[in-house]
MISESE-202743 format. One record per residue: residue in one letter; x, y, z of N, C-alpha, C in turn. Coordinates in steps of 0.2 Angstrom, whole numbers. Example, Ala and Ser with C-alpha at 12.3 -4.5 7.8 and 13.67 -1.06 7.14 Angstrom:
2
NODE  r     nu     nv     nw    cau    cav    caw     cu     cv     cw
NODE  A     66    -28     39     62    -22     39     66    -16     39
NODE  S     64    -11     35     68     -5     36     64      0     39
END
This chain:
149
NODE  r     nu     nv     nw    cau    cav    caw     cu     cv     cw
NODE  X      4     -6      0      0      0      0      4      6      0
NODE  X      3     10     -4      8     17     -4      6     23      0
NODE  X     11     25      3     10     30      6      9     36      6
NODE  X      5     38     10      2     47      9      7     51     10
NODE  X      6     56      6     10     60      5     14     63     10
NODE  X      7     65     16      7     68     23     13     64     26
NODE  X     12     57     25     16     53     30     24     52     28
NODE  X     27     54     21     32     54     21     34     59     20
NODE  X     31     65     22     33     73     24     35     73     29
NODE  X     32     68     35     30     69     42     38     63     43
NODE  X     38     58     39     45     53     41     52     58     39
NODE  X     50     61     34     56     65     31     59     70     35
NODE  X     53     74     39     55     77     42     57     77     51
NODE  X     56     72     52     58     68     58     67     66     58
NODE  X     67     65     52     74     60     50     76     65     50
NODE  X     74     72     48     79     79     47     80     80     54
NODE  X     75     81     58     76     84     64     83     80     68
NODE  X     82     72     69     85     68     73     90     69     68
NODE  X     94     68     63     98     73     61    104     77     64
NODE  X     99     83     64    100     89     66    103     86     73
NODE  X     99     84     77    103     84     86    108     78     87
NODE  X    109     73     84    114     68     80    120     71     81
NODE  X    120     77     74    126     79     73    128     85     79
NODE  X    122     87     81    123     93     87    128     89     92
NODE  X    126     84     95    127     79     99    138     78     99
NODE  X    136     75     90    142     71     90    148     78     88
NODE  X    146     82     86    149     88     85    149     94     86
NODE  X    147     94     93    148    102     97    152    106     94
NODE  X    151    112     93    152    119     91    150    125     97
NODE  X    153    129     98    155    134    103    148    139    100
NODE  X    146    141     95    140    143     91    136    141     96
NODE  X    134    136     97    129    133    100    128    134    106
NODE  X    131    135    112    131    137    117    130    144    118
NODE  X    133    148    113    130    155    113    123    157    110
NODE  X    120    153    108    113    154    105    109    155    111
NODE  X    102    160    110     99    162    112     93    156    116
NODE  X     93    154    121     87    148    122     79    153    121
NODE  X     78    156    120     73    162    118     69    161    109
NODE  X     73    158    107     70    159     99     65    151     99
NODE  X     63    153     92     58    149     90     62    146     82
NODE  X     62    138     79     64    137     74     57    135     70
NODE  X     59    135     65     53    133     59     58    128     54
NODE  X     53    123     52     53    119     47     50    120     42
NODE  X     53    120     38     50    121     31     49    116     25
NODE  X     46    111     21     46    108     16     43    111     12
NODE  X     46    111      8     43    114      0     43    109     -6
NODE  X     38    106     -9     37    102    -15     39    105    -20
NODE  X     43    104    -25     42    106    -30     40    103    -38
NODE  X     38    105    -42     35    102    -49     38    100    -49
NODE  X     38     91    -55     41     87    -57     48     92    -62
NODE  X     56     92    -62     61     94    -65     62    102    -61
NODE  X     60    105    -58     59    113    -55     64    111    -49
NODE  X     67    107    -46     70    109    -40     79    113    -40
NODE  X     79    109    -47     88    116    -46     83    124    -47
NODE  X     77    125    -50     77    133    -51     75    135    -44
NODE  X     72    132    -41     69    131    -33     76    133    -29
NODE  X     78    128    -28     87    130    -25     90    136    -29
NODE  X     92    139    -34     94    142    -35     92    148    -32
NODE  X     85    149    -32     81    157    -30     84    158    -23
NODE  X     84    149    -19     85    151    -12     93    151    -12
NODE  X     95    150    -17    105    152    -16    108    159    -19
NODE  X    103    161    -22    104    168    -26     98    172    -23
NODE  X     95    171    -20     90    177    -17     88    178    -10
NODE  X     85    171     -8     80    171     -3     84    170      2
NODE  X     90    169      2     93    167      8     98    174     12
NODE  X     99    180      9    100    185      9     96    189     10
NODE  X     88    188      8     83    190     10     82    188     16
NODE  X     80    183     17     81    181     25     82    184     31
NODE  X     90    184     28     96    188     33     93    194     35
NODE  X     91    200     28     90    206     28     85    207     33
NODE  X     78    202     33     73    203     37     72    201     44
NODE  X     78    198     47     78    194     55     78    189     55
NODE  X     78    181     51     77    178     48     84    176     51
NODE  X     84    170     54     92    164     55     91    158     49
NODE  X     96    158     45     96    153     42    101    147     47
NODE  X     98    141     45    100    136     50    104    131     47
NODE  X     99    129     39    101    123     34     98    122     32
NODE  X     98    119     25     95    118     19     96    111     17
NODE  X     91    108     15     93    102     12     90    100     10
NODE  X     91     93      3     85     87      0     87     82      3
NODE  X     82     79      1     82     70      5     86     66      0
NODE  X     90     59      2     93     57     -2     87     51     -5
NODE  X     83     50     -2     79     44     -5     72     46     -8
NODE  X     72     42    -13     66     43    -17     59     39    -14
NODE  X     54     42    -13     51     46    -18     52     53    -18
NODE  X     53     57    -13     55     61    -12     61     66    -14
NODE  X     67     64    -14     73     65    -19     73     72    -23
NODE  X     69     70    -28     71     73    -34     65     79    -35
NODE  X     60     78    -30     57     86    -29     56     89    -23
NODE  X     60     88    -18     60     91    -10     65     95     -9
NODE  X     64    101     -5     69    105     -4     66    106      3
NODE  X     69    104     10     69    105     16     75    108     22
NODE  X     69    112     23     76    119     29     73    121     35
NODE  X     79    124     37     77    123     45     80    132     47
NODE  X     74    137     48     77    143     49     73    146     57
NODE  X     77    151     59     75    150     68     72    158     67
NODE  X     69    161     72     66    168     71     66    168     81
NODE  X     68    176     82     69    177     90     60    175     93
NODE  X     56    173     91     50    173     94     44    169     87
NODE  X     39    168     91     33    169     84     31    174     84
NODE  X     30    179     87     29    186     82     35    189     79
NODE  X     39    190     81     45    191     76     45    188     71
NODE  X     43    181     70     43    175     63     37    178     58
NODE  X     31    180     63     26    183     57     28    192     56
NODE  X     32    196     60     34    200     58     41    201     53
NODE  X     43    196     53     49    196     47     44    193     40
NODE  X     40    188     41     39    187     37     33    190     31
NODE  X     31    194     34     30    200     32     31    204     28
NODE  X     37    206     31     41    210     30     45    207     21
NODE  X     47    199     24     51    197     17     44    196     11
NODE  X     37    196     12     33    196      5     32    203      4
NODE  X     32    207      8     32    213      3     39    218      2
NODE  X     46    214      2     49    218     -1     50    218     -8
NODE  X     52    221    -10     49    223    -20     57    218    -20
NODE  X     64    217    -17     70    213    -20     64    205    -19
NODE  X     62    204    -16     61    197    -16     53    196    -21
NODE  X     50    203    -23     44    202    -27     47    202    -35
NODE  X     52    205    -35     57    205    -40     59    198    -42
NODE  X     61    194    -38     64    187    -38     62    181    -40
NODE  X     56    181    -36     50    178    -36     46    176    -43
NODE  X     45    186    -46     42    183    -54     46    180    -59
NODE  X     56    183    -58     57    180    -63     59    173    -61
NODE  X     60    171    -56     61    163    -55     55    160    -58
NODE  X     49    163    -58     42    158    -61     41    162    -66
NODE  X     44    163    -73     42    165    -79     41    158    -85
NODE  X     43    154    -81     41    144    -83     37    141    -78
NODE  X     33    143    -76     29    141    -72     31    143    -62
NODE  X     25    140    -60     27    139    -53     34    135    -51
NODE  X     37    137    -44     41    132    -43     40    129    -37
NODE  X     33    129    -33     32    123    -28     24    122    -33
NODE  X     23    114    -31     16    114    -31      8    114    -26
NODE  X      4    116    -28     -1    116    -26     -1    113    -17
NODE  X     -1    118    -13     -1    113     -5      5    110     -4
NODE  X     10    115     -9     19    111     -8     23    114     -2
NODE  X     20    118      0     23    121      4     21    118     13
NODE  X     26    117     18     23    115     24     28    118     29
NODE  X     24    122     34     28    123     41     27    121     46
NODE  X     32    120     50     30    116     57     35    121     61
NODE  X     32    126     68     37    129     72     40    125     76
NODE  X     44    124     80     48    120     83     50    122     92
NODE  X     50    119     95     52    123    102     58    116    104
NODE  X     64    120    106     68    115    109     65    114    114
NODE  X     69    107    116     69    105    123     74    105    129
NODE  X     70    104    133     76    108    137     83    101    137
NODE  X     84     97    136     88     93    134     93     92    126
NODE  X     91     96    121     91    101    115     99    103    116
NODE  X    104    101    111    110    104    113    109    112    107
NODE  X    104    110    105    103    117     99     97    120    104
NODE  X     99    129    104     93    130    109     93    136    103
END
């Protein structure tokens, strides 16, 4: 029986997370202990159209990731999954904001600036680059056990 879409967002994003405190774990950085226990992280999945994920990557290597920064916005890491089905149109990241109002006050901020409404069109002049309900967020709250805070 094949699985729902939901539930291999939900497994994919699980394996990102454990991941993430994995490496946290077996590889302390001095970064980490200075980090704020105060913020909030967000997970992001984005689907993209079958063959759209280098332009997908691109926007967010050549635009959106300095947008980000611009707006208050912590990039954290970016990534795709190595295994299919997924593979070949997921692009999954993990960016942190000082707060949930800060997260919807930055992100505000980054739809209505004219550099990223700029970006945006020319990135989709061949169409859209997530599909329909491609896009998924999950906010995040460490634990207090959490070597990333």
């Amino acid at each position: 029986m094949p699985m729902h879409r939901g539930s291999v967002l939900l497994i994919a994003a699980a394996a990102f997370i454990a991941g993430i405190f994995v490496h946290a774990v077996l590889v302390p950085t001095p970064a980490v202990a200075a980090q704020s226990a105060n913020r909030v992280f967000e997970l992001r999945t984005y689907t993209a159209p079958e063959g759209k994920l280098g332009e997908l990557s691109a926007r967010f290597r050549d635009h959106t990731l300095g947008l980000f920064k611009k707006h208050g916005i912590t990039n954290i890491g970016y990534f795709t999954p190595q295994d299919a089905p997924t593979s070949p149109n997921t692009l999954v990241y993990l960016i942190a904001h000082q707060s949930r109002e800060a997260a919807k006050k930055s992100w505000a901020a980054f739809q209505a600036d004219p550099d990223w409404q700029k970006a945006r069109a020319a990135s989709q002049v061949n169409g859209p680059l997530t599909v329909q309900g491609g896009v998924v967020s999950v906010f995040l709250n460490p634990t207090d056990y959490s070597p990333m805070k």
